[in-house]
Each structure stands twice: as structure tokens, then as C-alpha cells.
C-alpha positions as CSV (number, residue, x, y, z in Angstrom):
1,X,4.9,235.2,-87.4
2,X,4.8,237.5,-90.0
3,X,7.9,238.9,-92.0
4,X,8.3,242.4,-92.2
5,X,11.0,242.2,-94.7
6,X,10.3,245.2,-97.6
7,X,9.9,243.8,-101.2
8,X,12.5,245.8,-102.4
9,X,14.9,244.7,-100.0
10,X,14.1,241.2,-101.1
11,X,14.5,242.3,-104.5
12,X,18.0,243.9,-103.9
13,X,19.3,240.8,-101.8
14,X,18.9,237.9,-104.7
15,X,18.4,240.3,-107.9
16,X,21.8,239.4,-109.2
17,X,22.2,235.7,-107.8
18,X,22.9,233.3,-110.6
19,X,24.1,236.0,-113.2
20,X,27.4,237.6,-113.8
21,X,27.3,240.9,-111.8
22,X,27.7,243.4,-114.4
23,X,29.9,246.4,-114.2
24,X,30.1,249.1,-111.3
25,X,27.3,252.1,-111.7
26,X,29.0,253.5,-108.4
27,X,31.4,255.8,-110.8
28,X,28.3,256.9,-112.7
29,X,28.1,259.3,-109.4
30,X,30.3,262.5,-108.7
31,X,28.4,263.6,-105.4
32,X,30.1,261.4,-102.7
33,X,26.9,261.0,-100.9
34,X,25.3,259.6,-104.1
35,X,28.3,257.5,-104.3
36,X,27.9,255.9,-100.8
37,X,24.6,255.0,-101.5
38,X,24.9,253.4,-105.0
39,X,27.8,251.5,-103.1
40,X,25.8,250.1,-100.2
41,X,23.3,249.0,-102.7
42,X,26.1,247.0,-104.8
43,X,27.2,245.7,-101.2
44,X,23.9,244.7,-100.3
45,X,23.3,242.8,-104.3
46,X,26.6,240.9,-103.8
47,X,26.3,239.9,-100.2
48,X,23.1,238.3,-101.4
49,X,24.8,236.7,-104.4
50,X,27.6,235.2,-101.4
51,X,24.8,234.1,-99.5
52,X,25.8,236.2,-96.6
53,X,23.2,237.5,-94.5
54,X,25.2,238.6,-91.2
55,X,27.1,240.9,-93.6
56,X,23.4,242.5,-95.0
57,X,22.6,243.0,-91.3
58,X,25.5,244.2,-89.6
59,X,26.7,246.4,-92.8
60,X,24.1,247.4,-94.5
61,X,20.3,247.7,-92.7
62,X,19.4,250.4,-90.5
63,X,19.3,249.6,-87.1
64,X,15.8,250.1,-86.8
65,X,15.2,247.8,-89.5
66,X,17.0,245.3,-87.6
67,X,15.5,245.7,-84.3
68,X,11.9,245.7,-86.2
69,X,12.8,242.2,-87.5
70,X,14.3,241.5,-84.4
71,X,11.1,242.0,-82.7
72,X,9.0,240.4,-85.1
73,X,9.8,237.1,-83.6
74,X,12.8,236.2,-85.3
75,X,15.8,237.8,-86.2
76,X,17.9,239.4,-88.8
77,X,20.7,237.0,-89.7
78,X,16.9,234.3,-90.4
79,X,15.1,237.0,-92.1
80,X,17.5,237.9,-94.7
81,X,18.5,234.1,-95.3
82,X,15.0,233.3,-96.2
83,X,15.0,236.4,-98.3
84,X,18.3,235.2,-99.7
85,X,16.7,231.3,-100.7
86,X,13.4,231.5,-100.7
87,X,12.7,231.9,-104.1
88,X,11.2,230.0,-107.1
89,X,12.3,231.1,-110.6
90,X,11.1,230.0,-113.7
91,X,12.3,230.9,-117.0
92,X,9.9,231.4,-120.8
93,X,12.2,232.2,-122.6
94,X,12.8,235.6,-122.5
95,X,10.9,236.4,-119.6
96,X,10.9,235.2,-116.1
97,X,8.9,234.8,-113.1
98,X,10.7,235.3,-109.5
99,X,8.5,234.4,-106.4
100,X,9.6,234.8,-103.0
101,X,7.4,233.3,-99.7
102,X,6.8,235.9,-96.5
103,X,7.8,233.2,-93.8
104,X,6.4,229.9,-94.0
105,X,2.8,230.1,-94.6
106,X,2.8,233.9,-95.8
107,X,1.9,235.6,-99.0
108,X,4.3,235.0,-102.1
109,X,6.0,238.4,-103.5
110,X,6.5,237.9,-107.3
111,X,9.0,239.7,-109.8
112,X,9.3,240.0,-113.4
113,X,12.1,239.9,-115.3
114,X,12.9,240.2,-119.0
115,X,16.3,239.9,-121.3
116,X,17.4,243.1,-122.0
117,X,21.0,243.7,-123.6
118,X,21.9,240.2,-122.8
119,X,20.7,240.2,-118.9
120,X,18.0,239.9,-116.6
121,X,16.5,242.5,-115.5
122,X,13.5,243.6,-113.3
123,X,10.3,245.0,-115.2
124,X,7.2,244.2,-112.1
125,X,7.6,244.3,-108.6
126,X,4.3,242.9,-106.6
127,X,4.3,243.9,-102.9
């Protein structure tokens, strides 16, 4: 079987677990429909950080990302749990390493991370 899940969005689901979420951005935004979007990628960051894949599926992915995973073999609510805890992080000290398995024999995705103003953040994305 092989995952179809996108990098980024396995990025986005667990990029905050583990830290303290830091402020909003969403009122960095005047234009509402920049607004909605920044929102719905804070929604889909802290349904990852409550371990709740149903909510990522049924709030926040298209539906033809859904159906896609759907008919990949598996579905959603599986897909975005695997995304959610498989991961492998390990920490020199100001850098860390991130790596994610595609399904259970597939290809690991790896992220980079460095300290920056007191919290992690992203600075490689493989895919």
C-alpha cells in the first residue's frame, strides 16, 4: 500500500506536538480569505497536537484528498494517525532531526529543525 499523504501535510499535522503553541498569526491577516486560511492551518497544527485525526479529515482536507486516501487502500481517519505518531525525533542540541515512515515498509520523510527565538522551528523539508 502506498501512502499518498503530502509531506507538508505531515509536516503541518505534528509540527507543533510537544511545544507550547505560540501565539495566533491568524490576526496578522486583514483580507478575510487570508484569514480563513491561516485559520485552518492553526486548526489543522492543533488537531495534530490533540491527536485527533477524524477532526483533520472531516474539518480540514479536501474531499478529494480524502477520497484519494480513501482509495489508496486505507482510509483517512488511519492515514492521518500514522502521520500524527509516526515519527522519530532526535535532538543535538540546537538542532533536530524529525523522521516520519510512508506506511509500514515505505520511504522515511525527514525534517529539520533548529532553535530560533526560543522554539523549534522547520529549516529542511525532504519529500
Amino acid at each position: 500500500m502506498r501512502r499518498v499523504v503530502p509531506m507538508t501535510l505531515l509536516a503541518l499535522a505534528f509540527a507543533g506536538c510537544g511545544t507550547t503553541a505560540p501565539k495566533s498569526s491568524v490576526d496578522n491577516f486583514k483580507d478575510p480569505e487570508q484569514r480563513a486560511v491561516a485559520q485552518k492551518v492553526e486548526d489543522l497544527e492543533e488537531a495534530g497536537k490533540r491527536n485527533k485525526p477524524d477532526d483533520i479529515c472531516s474539518d480540514i482536507l479536501a474531499q478529494a484528498l480524502v477520497s484519494q486516501l480513501n482509495a489508496a487502500g486505507t482510509d483517512c481517519a488511519t492515514e492521518m494517525k500514522k502521520a500524527i505518531e509516526e515519527r522519530k525525533v532526535t535532538i543535538n542540541g540546537a538542532t533536530a532531526t524529525a523522521e516520519v515512515r510512508q506506511g509500514t515498509d515505505g520511504p522515511t520523510e525527514t525534517m529539520q529543525f533548529a532553535r530560533e527565538k526560543g522554539q523549534w522551528r522547520a529549516t529542511a523539508l525532504s519529500g
